[in-house]
PASEBA-1860 file (N, C-alpha, C; in nm, 3 decimals):
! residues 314
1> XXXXXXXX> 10.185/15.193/6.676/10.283/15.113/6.754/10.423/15.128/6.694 ~ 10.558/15.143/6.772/10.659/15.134/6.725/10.670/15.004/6.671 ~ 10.723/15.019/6.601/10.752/14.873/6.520/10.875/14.825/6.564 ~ 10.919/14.843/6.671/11.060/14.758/6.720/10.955/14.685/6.893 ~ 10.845/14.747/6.897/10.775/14.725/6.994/10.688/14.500/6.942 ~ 10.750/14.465/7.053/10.682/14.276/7.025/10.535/14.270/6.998 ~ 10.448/14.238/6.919/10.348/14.237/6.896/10.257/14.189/7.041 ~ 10.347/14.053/7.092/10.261/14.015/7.229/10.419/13.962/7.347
9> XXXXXXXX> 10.328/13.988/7.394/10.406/13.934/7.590/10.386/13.828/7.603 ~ 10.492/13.720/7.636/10.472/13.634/7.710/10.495/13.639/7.836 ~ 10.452/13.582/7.947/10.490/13.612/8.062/10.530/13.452/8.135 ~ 10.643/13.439/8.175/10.655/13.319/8.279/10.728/13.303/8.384 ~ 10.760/13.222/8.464/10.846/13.172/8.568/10.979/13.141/8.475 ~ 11.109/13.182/8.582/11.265/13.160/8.534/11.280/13.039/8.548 ~ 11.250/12.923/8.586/11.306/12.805/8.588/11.306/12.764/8.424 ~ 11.466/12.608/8.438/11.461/12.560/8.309/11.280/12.533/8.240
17> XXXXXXXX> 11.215/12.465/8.352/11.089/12.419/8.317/10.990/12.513/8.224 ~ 10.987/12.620/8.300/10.880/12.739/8.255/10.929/12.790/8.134 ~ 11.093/12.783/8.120/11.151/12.901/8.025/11.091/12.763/7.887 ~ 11.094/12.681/7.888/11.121/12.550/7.802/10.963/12.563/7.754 ~ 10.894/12.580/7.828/10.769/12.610/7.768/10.682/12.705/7.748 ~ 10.747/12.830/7.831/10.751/12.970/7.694/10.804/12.940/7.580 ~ 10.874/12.890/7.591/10.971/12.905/7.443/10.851/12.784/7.333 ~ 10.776/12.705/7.438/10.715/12.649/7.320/10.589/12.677/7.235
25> XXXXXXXX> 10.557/12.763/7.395/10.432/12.850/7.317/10.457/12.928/7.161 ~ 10.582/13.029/7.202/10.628/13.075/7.107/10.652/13.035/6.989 ~ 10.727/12.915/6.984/10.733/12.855/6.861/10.575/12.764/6.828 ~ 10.508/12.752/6.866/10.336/12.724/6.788/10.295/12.865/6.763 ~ 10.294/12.958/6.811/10.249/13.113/6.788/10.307/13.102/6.596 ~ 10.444/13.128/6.639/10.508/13.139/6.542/10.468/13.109/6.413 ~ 10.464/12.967/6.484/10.408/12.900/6.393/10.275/12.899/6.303 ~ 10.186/12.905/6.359/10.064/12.933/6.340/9.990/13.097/6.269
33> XXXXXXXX> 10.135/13.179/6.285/10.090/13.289/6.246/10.198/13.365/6.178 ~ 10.190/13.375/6.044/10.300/13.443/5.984/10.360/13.562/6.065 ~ 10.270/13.711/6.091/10.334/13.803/6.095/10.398/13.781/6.249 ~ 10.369/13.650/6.326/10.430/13.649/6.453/10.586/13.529/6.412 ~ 10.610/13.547/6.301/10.728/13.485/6.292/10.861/13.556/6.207 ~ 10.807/13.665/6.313/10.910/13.795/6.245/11.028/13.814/6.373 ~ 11.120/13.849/6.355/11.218/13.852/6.427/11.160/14.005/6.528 ~ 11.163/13.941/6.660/11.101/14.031/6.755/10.951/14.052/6.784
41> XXXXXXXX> 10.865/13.974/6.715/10.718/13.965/6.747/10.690/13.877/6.852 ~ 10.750/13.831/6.914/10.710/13.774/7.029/10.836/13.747/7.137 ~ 10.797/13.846/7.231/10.893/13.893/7.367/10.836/13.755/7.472 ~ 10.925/13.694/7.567/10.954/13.609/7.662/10.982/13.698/7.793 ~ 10.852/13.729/7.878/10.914/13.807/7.991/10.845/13.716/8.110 ~ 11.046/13.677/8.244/11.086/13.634/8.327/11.015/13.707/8.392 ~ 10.918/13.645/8.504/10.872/13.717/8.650/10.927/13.636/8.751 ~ 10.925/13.704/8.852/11.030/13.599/8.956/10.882/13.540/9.055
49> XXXXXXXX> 10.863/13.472/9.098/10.709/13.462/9.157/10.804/13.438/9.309 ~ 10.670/13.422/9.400/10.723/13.408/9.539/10.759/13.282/9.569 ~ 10.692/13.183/9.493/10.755/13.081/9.502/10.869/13.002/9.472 ~ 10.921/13.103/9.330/11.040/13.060/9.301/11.169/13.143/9.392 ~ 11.117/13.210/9.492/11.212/13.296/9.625/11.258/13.215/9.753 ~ 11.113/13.168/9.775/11.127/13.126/9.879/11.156/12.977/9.859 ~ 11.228/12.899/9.913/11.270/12.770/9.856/11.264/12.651/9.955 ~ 11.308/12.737/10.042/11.384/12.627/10.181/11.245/12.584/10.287
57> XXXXXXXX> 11.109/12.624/10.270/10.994/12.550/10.304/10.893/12.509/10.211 ~ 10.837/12.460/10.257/10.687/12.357/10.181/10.604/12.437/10.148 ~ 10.558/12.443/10.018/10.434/12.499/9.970/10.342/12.528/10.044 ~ 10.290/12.416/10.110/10.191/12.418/10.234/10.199/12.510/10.329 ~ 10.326/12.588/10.351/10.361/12.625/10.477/10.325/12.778/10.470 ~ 10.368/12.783/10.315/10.391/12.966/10.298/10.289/13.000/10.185 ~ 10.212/12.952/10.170/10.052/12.978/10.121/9.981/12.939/10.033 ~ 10.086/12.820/9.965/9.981/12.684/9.839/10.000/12.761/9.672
65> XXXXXXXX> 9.930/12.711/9.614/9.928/12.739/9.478/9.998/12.852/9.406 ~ 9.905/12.955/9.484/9.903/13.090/9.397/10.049/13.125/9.393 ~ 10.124/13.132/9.501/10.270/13.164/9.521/10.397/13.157/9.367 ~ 10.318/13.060/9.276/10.360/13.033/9.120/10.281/13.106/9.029 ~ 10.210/13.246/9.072/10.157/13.255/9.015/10.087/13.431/8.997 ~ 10.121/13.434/9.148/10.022/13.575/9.173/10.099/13.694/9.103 ~ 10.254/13.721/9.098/10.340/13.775/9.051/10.248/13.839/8.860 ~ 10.262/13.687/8.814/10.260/13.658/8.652/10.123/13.709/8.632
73> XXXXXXXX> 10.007/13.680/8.718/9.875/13.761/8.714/9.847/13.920/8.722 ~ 9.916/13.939/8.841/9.965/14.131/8.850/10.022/14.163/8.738 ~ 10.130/14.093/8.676/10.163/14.199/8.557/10.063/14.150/8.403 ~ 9.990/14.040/8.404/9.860/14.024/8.311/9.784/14.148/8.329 ~ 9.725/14.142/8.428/9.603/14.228/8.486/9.661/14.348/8.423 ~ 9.786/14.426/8.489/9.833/14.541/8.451/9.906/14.573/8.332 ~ 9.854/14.452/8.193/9.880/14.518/8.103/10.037/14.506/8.057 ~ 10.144/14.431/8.113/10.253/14.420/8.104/10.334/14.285/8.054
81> XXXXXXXX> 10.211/14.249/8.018/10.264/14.120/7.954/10.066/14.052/7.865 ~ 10.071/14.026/7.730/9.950/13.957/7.695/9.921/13.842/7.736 ~ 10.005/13.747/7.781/9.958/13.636/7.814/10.073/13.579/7.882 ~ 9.989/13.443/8.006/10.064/13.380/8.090/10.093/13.240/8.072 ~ 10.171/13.192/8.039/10.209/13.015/8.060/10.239/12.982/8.162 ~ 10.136/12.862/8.241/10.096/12.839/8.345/10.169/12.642/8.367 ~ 10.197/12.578/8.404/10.226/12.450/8.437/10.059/12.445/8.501 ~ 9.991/12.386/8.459/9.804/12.358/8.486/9.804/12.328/8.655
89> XXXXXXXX> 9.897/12.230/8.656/9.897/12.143/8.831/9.929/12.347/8.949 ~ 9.987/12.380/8.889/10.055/12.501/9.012/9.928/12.619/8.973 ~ 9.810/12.582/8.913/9.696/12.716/8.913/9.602/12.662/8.980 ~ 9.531/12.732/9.085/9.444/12.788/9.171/9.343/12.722/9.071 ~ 9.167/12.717/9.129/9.105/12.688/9.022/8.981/12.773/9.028 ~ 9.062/12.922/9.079/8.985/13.029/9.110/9.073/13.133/9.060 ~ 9.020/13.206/8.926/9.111/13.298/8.906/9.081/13.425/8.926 ~ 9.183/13.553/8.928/9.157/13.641/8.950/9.039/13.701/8.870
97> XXXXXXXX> 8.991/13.831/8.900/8.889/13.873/8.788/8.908/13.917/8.662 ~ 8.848/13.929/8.567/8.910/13.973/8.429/8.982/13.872/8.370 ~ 9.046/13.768/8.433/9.115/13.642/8.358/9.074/13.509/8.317 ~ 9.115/13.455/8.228/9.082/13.331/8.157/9.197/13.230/8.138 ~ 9.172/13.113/8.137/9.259/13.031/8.067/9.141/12.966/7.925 ~ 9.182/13.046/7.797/9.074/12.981/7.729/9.176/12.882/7.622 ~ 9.295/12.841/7.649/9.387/12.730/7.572/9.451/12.654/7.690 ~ 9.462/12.517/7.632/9.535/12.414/7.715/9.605/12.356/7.594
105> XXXXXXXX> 9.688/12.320/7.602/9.806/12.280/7.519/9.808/12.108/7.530 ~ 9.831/12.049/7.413/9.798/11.924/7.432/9.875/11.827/7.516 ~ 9.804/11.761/7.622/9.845/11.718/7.765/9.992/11.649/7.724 ~ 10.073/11.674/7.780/10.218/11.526/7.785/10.199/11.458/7.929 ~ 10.255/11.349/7.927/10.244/11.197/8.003/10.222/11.279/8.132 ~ 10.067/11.256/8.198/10.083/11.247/8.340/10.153/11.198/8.428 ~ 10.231/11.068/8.413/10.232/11.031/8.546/10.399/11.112/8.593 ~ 10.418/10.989/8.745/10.523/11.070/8.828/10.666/10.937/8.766
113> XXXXXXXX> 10.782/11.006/8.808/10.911/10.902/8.748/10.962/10.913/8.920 ~ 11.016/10.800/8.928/11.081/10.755/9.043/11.202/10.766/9.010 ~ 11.310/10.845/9.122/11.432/10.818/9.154/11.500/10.833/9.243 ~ 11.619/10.684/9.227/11.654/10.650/9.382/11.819/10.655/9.335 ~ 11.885/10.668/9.485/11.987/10.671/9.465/12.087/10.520/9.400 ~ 12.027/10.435/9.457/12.086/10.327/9.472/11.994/10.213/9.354 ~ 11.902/10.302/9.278/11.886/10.254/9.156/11.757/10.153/9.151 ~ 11.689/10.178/9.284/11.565/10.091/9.311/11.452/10.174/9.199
121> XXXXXXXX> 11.370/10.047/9.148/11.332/10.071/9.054/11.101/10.136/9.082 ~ 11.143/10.123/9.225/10.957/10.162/9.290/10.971/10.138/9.439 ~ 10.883/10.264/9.489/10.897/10.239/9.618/10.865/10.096/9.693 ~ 10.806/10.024/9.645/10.830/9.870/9.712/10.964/9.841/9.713 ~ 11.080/9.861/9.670/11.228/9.871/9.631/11.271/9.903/9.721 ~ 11.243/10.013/9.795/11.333/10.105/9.885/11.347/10.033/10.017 ~ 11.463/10.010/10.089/11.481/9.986/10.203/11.406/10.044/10.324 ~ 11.345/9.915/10.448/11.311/10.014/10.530/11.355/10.124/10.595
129> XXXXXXXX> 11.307/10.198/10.621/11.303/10.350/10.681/11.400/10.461/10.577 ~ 11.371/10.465/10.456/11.431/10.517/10.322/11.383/10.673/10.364 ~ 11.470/10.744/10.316/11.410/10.909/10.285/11.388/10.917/10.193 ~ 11.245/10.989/10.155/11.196/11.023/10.035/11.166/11.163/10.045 ~ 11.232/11.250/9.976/11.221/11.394/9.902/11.110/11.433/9.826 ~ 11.010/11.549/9.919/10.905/11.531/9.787/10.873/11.731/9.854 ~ 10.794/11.761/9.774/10.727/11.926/9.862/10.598/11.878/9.831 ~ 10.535/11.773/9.772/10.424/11.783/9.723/10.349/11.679/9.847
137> XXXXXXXX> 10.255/11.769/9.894/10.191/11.650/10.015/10.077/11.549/9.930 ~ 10.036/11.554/9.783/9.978/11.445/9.730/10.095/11.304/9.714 ~ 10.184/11.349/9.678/10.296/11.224/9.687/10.334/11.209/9.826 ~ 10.325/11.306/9.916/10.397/11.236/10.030/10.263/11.125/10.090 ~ 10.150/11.195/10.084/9.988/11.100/10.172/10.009/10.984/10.082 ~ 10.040/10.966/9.946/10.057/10.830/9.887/10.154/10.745/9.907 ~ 10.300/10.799/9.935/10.380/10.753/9.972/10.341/10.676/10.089 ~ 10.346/10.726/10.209/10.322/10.687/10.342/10.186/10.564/10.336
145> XXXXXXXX> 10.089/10.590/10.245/10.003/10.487/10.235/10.060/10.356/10.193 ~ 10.143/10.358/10.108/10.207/10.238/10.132/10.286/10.161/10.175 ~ 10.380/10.255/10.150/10.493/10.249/10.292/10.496/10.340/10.392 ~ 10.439/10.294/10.496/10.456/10.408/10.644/10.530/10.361/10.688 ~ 10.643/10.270/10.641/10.777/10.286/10.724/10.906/10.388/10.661 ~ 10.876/10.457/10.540/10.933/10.508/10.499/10.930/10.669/10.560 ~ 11.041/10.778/10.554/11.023/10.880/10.607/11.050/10.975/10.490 ~ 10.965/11.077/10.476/10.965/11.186/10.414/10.974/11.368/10.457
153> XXXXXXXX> 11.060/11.392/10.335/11.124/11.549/10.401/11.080/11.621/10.289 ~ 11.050/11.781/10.298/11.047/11.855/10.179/11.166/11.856/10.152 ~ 11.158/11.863/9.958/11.263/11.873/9.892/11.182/11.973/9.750 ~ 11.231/12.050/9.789/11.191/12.175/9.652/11.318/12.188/9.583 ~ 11.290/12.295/9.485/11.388/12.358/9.375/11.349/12.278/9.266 ~ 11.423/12.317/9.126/11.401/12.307/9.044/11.441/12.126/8.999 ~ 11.389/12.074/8.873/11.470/11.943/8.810/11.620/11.911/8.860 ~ 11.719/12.005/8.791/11.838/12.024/8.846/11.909/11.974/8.978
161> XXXXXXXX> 11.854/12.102/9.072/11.866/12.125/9.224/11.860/11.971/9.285 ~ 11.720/11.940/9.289/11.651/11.809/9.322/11.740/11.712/9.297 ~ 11.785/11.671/9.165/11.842/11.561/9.143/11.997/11.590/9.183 ~ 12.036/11.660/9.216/12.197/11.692/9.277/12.193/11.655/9.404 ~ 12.034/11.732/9.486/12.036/11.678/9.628/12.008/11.517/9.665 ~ 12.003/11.461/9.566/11.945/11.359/9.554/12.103/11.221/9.559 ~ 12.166/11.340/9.448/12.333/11.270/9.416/12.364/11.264/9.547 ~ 12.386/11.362/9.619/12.491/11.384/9.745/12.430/11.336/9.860
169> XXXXXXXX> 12.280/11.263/9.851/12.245/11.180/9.930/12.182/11.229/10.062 ~ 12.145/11.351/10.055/12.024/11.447/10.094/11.903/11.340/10.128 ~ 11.886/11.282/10.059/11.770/11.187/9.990/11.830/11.070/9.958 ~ 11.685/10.953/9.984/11.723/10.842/9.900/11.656/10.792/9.824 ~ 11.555/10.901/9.763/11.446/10.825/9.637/11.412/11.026/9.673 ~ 11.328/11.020/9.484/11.272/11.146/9.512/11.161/11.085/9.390 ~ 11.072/11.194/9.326/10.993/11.171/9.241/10.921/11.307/9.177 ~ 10.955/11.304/9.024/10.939/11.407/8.970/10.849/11.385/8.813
177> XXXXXXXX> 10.783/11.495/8.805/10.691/11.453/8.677/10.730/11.425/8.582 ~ 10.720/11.300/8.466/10.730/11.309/8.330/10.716/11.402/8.282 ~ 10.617/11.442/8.263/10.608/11.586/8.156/10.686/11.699/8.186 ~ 10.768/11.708/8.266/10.857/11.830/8.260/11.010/11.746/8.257 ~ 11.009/11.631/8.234/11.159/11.549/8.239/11.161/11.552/8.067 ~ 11.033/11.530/8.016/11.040/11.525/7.881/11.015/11.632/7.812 ~ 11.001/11.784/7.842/10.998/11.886/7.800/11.160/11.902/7.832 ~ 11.209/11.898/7.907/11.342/11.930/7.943/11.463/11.826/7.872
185> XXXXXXXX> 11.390/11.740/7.814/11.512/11.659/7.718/11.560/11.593/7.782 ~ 11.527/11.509/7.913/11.581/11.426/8.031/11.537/11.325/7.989 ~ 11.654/11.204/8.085/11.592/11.021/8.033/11.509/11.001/8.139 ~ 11.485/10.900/8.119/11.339/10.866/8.244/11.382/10.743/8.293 ~ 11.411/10.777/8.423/11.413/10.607/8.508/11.263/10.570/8.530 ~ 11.245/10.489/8.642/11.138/10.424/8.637/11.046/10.523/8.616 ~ 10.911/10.479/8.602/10.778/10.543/8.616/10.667/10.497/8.673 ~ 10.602/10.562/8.738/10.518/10.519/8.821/10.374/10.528/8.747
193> XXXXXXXX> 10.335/10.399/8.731/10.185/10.399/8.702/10.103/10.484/8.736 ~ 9.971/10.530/8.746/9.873/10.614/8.858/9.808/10.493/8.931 ~ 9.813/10.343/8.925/9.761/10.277/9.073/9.866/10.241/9.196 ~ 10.007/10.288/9.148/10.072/10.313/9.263/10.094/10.504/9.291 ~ 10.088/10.537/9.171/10.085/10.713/9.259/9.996/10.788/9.123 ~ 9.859/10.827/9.215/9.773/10.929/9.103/9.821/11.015/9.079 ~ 9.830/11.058/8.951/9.912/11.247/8.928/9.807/11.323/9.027 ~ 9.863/11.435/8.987/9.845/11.563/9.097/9.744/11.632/8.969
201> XXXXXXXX> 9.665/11.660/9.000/9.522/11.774/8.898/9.594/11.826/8.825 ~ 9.573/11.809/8.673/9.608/11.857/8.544/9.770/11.840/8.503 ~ 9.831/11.713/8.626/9.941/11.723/8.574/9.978/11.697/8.434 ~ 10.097/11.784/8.388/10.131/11.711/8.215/10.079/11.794/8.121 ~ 10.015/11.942/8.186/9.891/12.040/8.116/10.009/12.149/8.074 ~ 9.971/12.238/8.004/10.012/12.382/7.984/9.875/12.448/7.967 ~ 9.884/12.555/8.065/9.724/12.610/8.002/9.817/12.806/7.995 ~ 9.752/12.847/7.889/9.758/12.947/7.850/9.647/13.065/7.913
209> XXXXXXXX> 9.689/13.197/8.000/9.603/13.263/8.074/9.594/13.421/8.029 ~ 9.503/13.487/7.971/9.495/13.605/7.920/9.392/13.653/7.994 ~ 9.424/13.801/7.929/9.292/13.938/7.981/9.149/13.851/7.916 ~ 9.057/13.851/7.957/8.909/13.784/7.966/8.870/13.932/7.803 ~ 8.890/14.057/7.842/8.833/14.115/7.741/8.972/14.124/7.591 ~ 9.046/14.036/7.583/9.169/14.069/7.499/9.122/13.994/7.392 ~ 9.008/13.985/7.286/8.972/13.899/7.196/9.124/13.908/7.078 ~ 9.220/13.979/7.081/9.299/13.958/7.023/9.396/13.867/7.026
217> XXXXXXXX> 9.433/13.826/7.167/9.503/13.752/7.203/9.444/13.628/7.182 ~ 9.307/13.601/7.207/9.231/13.521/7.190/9.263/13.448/7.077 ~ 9.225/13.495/6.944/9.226/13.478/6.822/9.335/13.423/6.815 ~ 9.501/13.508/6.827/9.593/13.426/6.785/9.597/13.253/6.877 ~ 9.557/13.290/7.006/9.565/13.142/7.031/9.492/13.062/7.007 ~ 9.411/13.047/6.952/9.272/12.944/6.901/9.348/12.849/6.841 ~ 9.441/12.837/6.769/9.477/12.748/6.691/9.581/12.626/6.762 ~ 9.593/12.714/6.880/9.707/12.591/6.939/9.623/12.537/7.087
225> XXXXXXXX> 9.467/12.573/7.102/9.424/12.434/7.181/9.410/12.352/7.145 ~ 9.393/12.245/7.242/9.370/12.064/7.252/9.229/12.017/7.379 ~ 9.143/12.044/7.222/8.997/12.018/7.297/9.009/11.912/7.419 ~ 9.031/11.774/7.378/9.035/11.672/7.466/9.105/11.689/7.608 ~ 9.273/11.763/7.572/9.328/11.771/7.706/9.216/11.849/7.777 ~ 9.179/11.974/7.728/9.076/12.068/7.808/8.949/11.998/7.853 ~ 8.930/11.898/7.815/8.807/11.816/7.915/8.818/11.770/8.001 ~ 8.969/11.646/7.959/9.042/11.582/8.121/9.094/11.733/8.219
233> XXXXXXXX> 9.119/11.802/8.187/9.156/11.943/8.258/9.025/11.982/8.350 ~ 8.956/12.034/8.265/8.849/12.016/8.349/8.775/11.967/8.431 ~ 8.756/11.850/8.365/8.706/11.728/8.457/8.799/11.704/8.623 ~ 8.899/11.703/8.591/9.005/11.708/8.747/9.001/11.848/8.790 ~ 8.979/11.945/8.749/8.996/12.095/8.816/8.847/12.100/8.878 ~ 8.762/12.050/8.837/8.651/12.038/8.890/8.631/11.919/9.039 ~ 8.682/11.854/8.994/8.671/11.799/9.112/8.757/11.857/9.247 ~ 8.879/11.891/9.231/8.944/11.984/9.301/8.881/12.103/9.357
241> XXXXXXXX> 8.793/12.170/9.288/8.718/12.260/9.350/8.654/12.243/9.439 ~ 8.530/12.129/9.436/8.480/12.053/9.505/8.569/12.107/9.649 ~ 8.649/12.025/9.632/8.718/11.958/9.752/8.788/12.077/9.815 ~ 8.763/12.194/9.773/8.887/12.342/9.833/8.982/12.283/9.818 ~ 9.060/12.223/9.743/9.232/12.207/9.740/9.289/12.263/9.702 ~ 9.424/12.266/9.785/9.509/12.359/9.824/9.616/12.267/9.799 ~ 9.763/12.367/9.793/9.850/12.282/9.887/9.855/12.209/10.013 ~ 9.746/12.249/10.065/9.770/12.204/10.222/9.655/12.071/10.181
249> XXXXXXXX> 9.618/12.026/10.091/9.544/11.938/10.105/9.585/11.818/9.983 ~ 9.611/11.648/10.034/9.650/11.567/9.966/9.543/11.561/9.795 ~ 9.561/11.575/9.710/9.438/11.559/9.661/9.480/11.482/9.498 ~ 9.406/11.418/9.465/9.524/11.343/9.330/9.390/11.343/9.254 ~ 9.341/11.385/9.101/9.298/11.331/9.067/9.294/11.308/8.887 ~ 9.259/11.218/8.825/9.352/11.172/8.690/9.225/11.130/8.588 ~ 9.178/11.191/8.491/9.062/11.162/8.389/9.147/11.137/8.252 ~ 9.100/11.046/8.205/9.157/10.932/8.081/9.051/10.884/8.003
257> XXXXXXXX> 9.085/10.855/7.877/8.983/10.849/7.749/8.956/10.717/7.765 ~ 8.833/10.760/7.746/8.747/10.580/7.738/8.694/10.624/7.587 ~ 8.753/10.532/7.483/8.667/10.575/7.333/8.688/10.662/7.308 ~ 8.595/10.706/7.223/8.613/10.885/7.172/8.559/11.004/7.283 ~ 8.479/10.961/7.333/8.366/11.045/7.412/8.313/11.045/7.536 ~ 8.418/10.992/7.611/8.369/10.906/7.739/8.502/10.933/7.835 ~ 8.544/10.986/7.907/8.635/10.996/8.035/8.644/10.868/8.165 ~ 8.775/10.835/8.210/8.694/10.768/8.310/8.812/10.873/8.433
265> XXXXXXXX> 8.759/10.904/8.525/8.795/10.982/8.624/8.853/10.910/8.757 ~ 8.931/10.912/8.812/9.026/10.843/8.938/9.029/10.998/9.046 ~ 9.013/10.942/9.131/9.066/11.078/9.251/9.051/11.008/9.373 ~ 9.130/11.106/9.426/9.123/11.038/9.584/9.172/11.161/9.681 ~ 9.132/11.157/9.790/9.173/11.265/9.857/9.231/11.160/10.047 ~ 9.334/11.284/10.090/9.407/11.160/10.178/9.454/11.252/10.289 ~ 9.504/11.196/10.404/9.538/11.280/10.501/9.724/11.329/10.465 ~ 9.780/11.397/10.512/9.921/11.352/10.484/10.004/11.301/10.511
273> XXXXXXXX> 9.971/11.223/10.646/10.049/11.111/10.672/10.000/10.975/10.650 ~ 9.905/10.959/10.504/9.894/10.860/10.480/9.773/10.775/10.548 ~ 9.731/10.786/10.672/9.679/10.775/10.763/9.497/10.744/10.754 ~ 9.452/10.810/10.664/9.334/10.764/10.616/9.334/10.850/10.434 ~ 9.208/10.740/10.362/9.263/10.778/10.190/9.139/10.745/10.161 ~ 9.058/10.853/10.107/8.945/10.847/10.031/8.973/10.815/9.892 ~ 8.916/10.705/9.801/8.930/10.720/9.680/8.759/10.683/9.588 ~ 8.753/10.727/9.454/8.660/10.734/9.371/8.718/10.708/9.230
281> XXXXXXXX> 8.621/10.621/9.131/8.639/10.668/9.040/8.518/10.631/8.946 ~ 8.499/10.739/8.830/8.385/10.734/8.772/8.408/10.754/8.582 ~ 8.289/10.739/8.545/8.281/10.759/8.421/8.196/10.847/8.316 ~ 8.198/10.926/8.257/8.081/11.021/8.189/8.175/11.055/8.087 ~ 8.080/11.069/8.028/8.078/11.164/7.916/8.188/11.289/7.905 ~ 8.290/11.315/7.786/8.331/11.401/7.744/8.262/11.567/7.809 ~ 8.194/11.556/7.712/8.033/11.687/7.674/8.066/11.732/7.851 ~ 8.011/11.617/7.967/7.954/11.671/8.080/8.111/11.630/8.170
289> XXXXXXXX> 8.247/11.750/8.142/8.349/11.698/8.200/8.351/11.749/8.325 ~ 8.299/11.872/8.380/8.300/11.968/8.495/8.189/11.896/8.537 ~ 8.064/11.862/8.496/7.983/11.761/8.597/8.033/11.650/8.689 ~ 8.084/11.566/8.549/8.197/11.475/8.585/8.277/11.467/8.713 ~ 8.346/11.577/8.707/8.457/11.627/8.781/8.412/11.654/8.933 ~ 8.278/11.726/8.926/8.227/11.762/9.048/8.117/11.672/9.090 ~ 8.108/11.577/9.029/8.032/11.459/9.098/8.185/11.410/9.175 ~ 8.246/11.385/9.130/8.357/11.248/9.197/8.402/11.336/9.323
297> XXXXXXXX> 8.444/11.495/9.339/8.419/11.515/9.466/8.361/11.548/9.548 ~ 8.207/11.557/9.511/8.108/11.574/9.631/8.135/11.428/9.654 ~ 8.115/11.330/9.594/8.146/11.162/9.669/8.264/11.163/9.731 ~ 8.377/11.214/9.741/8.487/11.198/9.811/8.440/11.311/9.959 ~ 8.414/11.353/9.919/8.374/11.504/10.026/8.257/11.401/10.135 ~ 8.170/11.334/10.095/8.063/11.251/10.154/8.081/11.156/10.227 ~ 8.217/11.069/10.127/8.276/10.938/10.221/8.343/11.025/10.334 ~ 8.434/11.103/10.269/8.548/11.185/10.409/8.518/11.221/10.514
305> XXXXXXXX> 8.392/11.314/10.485/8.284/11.365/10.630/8.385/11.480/10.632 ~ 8.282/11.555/10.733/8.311/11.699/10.765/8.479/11.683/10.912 ~ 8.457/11.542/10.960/8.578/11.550/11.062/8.714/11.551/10.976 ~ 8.704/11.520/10.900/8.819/11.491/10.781/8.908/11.602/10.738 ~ 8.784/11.656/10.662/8.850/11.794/10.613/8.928/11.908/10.791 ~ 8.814/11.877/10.884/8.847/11.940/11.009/9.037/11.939/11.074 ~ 9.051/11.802/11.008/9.198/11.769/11.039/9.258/11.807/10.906 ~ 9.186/11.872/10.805/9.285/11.903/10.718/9.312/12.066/10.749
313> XX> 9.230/12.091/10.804/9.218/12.261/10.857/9.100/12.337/10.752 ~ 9.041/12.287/10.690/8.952/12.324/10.591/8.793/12.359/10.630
END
């Protein structure tokens, strides 16, 4: 190998968000491994994904998940980068072949932060018939569940973008995750519990995605998983499976430590206008988190019935 050549690839999305947590992978790499804390052993490479192109419609509209993602997998697959940093909530829970996520990075604060223009502190706050800014149809089916007098518009782009459209009154409440307000060094107005809004599957995650046969890559990352987040990870990606969710489908679901060894699991699945809202929640065992996970949505899948999903297009 030339020796001006980076020992490994990172690969991510250009937003502040993604770049903020390449950069943190890097510094635990670094960390964790002398000869990767050499000036130039670990390269940061920008992929532009389709989702960060297309802006001006809804996730839902122009093909759900993968769109954050399929880009950063093609150049995995092909060898052009060792590994992918993923935001957990924007991955599919079907990956391509040959790939793994075998690290999750230890979870930061699930829930969602509320903000309004006029400084209301929760959507019970907001004046009737308020605009609320969201792209995510799990916040909008929750929204509308409680207030269906309120009206909601997609509002994409980045932290930034959002909260500017938000200044100039585009919007009059929007809502954006903790864990990327606090990776990004932002203050936090209100916050929303999860019994007024469930996070979205694995929000608050970083999961790390490599070649399935790259035991090298492997190795260096062993040291920077977080067993526990990877159970609640699981446990909600599992239930999501269950359920085929998509973007096009409301789907929230949130697993939390009971004790040392014990999860208790929340999910709910919903139409998107609020309109009808399946919810569950259960408890098991650590050990059995993907059981876990896929018990709570065959029960959501059972209450919903097959007409349900029919109106979800599924």
């Amino acid at each position: 190998m030339d020796m001006t050549d980076p020992i490994l690839k990172i690969g991510t999305r250009g937003s502040p968000l993604a770049l903020a947590q390449a950069t943190m992978v890097r510094d635990l790499l670094a960390g964790a491994h002398p000869e990767l804390a050499a000036e130039g052993a670990l390269e940061i490479v920008v992929i532009k994904t389709t989702g960060d192109i297309v802006l001006d419609r809804a996730l839902s509209e122009i093909g759900g998940k993968g769109l954050f993602t399929k880009e950063i997998e093609e150049a995995l697959i092909g060898g052009d980068i060792d590994m992918a940093v993923h935001s957990m909530k924007d991955m599919p829970t079907v990956l391509p072949d040959g790939l793994v996520i075998p690290t999750i990075l230890p979870r930061e604060d699930a829930r969602d932060a509320f903000f309004a223009r006029e400084g209301e502190q929760s959507l019970a706050e907001l004046p009737p018939g308020a605009l609320v800014g969201t792209a995510s149809l799990r916040r909008q089916a929750q929204i509308l569940l409680v207030r269906p007098d309120l009206k909601v518009d997609t509002l994409r782009g980045n932290v930034d973008t959002r909260l500017r459209k938000l200044r100039e009154g585009e919007v009059d409440a929007t809502l954006l995750a903790v864990a990327g307000l606090k990776r990004l060094g932002r203050d936090l107005p209100a916050v929303l519990e999860p019994e007024e809004m469930l996070p979205a599957v694995a929000q608050g995650a970083v999961g790390i995605e490599i070649r399935e046969a790259d035991e090298s890559t492997a190795a260096y990352l062993a040291p920077l998983g977080h067993q526990k987040s990877l159970e609640e990870i699981t446990a909600e990606r599992a239930c999501l499976a269950v359920l085929d969710g998509s973007c096009r489908t409301p789907i929230a679901a949130y697993a939390q430590p009971v004790g040392e060894d014990r999860l208790r699991l929340r999910a709910l699945v919903a139409l998107p206008d609020g309109g009808e809202c399946y919810r569950t929640e259960l408890e098991g065992a650590r050990s059995a988190a993907d059981a876990l996970g896929r018990e709570a949505g065959n029960i959501l899948r059972g209450e919903a019935g097959p007409a349900f999903f029919e109106k979800l297009g599924l």
